[in-house]
Phi, psi and omega in degrees: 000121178293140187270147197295344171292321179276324170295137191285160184254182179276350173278273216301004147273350184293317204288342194247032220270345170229030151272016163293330198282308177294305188284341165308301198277344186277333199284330190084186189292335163328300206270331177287322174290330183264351180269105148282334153354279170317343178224107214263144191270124169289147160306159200358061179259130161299128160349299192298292181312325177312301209277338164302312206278002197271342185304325213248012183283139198226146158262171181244121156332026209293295187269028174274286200299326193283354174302281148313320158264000172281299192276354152281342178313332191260357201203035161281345167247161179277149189275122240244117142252143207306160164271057187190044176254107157335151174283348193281313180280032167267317210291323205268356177260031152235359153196064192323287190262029182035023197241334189127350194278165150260190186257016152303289185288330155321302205281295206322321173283334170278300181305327165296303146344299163327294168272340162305338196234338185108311190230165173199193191195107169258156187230107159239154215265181169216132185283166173317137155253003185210152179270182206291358184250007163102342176284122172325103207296316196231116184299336202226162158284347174286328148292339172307334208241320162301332150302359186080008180266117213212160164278176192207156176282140163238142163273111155276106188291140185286354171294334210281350196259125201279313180175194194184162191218145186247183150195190189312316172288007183110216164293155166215002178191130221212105154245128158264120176307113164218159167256132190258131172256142168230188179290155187197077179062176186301349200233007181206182167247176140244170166238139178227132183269148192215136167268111185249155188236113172282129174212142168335115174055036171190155160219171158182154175243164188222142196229151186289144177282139173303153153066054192244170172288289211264156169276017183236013159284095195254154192207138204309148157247308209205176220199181135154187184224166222216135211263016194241148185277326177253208178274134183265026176234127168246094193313157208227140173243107175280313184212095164294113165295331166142175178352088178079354182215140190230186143197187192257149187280021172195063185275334168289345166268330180277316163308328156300329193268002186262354171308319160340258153344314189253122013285329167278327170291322181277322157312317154313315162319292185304320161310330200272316179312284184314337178243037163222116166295143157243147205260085170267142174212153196213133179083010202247135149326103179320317198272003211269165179240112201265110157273109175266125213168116162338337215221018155247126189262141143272131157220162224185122179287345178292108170305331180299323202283121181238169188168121214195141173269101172290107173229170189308123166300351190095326192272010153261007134330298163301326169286332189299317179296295124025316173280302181324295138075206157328304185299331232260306213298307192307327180292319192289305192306320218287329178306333157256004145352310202279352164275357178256127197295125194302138163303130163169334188230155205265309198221161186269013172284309189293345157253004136333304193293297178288328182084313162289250172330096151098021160213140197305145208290345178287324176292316167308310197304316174271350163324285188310328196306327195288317166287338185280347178286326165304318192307299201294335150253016155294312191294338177277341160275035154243340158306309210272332200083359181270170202274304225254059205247062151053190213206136124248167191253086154328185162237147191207010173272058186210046180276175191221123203291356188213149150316309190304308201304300170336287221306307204302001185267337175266336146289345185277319200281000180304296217312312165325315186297315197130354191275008201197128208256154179298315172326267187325300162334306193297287207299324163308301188287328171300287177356315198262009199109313186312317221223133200270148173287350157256052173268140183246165174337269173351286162323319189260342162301302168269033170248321185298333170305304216295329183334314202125165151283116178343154183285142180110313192271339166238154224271319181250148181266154180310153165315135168294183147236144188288143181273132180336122147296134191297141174316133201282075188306004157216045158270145184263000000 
């Protein structure tokens, strides 16, 4: 029986209920071949077979990516701060979490975590000031500040949050999963796993004890207190349920895409089948021995005897790619949803403005982020003794006014990667509209040849040519 610190509780299972589902498809295909869940084994299909077709299943990344250009959106320009960020936290926000991120790239990475998970966390933390017997690491402030002791940003990921407890006032108990690494002899570490339990004005981890009878013997390691009144932890929301409870805002694009997944192992399938001809003979000597080959004859008295290659018509190939697809057009809409801005406002300055009626679900998404950044820095400036920790600015002008206009900003940017041929792209935009339907390709290919190279695009301007040097009139 798991001990009540280590054990998850059930709103934190709640919280964490897709997230296998999430870290598969994030994982790539690596990770999508060991989640066997996802890829169902058929009534009588053999073993040997299942597992050749789970080897050779590759995924296609629709929501790793979409994923990655959604949650770069809020932070293609830099995260702006107000004029009223004490000057004292401005230094400690260019390496916000003491790890190197600053804090543009912290919330960015926190905010991608939101939205792929529904949630994320930032805690922020402070180091010990004092060792285990309670005596003051450091005497002076000064030495505190030659040593770096300052508060920091931590990213919690929602696997790491074990549970929690409220009241009229907020959190009032907070456990988190973490692993501690420590020396293991001269040349190496270990990690040792730990529960740490945040409460008003105190913390302590809990660790399982060695040598213990049960495996579910956990026991206080390590303790102290804390000079801040409340719990330093703030939830990052992607798609909010309400207090602490979330799911991810394109949890229908990660069921498509394992829809996906499993329907492309059968296209493959099918494929494999379909380009291996079989070999009928009919009327041939049970005993007779068939050699196939340029430089072989059959030969057989019978009139009756026939001998042919049986292959596959195509059309369930065909229905297959055709779905596939399909699946492909539905994964690109639901990801740009969330760029189109809701009917309620005439122009996105006014749905800026309005906050609500009439803005696109990325723009919340970045809302929240933008606030949980405000939270995280009031608390550090309440580690500090400050009143105040100032306001920052996310970027949120980059909403879209039709599903086509989303979808085509998310074609452009596959097309950019390299993932997508200008052809296609072209064929996409015609599809939406974008581009009147009879313009062909072929044609719009040889007015861009003929035009030139884009401004920008080549990399040396032609040679001057140097002028003759003049003839010497008393050279002889």
């Amino acid at each position: 029986m798991t001990h009540p610190v280590r054990k998850r509780s059930p709103e934190a299972d709640a919280l964490n209920e897709h997230c296998a589902l999430i870290d598969a498809l994030l994982g790539g295909t690596k990770a999508m071949r060991l989640a066997v869940e996802y890829m169902p084994r058929w009534p009588a299909e053999d073993k040997e077979s299942y597992e050749t077709r789970l080897k050779v299943a590759t995924l296609f990344p629709a929501y790793q990516r979409t994923i990655e250009v959604l949650g770069a959106k809020p932070f293609s320009k830099p995260v702006t701060l107000g004029k009223d960020v004490p000057a004292k936290l401005q230094p400690w926000l260019e390496d916000v979490d003491r790890q190197g991120r600053n804090l543009h790239a912290f919330l960015a990475e926190v905010g991608q975590e939101a939205l792929g998970y529904g949630f994320s966390g930032i805690l922020v933390d402070y180091p010990p000031t004092q060792d285990k017997d309670g005596k003051a690491l450091y005497v002076t402030k000064a030495e505190e500040q030659a040593a770096a002791v300052r508060p920091y940003f931590v990213q919690i990921h929602p696997k790491n949050i074990l549970g929690w407890l409220t009241d009229k006032d907020g959190l009032k108990q907070l456990r988190l999963l973490e692993t501690a690494t420590e020396d293991d002899g001269d040349f190496a570490t270990k990690e040792v796993e730990q529960v740490r339990v945040l409460t008003r004005g105190a913390w302590a981890t809990w660790r399982k004890v060695e040598g213990g009878n049960k495996q579910d013997d956990w026991a206080p390691h390590e303790s102290g207190v804390t000079t801040i009144k409340g719990i330093p932890f703030v939830p990052v929301y992607g798609n909010r349920l309400g207090f602490m409870r979330a799911r991810p805002a394109l949890l229908e694009l990660a069921y498509a895409n394992v829809e996906h997944w499993q329907s492309k192992s059968d296209q493959q399938n099918i494929l494999h089948v379909a380009r291996v001809p079989i070999l009928f003979g009919k009327g041939l000597e049970s005993t007779d021995t068939i050699a196939v080959g340029a430089g072989s004859m059959i030969k057989t008295d019978r009139a009756d005897a026939d001998l042919k290659f049986v292959e596959h018509t195509g059309a369930a190939i065909d229905a297959g790619r055709l779905s596939i697809l399909d699946l492909e057009d539905r994964m690109r809409q639901a990801g740009a949803e969330l760029l189109v801005i809701k009917p309620g406002n005439v122009t996105e300055t006014q749905t800026l403005a309005d906050n609500e009626q009439g803005a696109c679900a990325l723009q919340k998404v970045a809302e929240n982020i933008e606030d949980s950044g405000d939270q995280a820095l009031q608390f550090m400036a309440e580690w500090v003794g400050g009143a105040e920790g100032g306001h920052i600015t996310v970027f949120k002008d980059f909403g879209a006014a039709t599903l086509a206009e989303a979808s085509a900003e998310l074609l452009l940017k596959v097309n950019q990667a390299g993932k997508l041929s200008n052809e296609s792209l072209y064929g996409e935009l015609q599809r939406r509209g974008i581009i009147r339907p009879d313009a062909v390709w072929a044609e719009e290919q040889g007015r861009i040849d003929a035009q030139g190279p884009a401004l920008g695009t080549m990399d040396d301007a032609p040679p001057v040519p140097k002028p003759k040097p003049k003839a010497d009139p008393e050279a002889p």
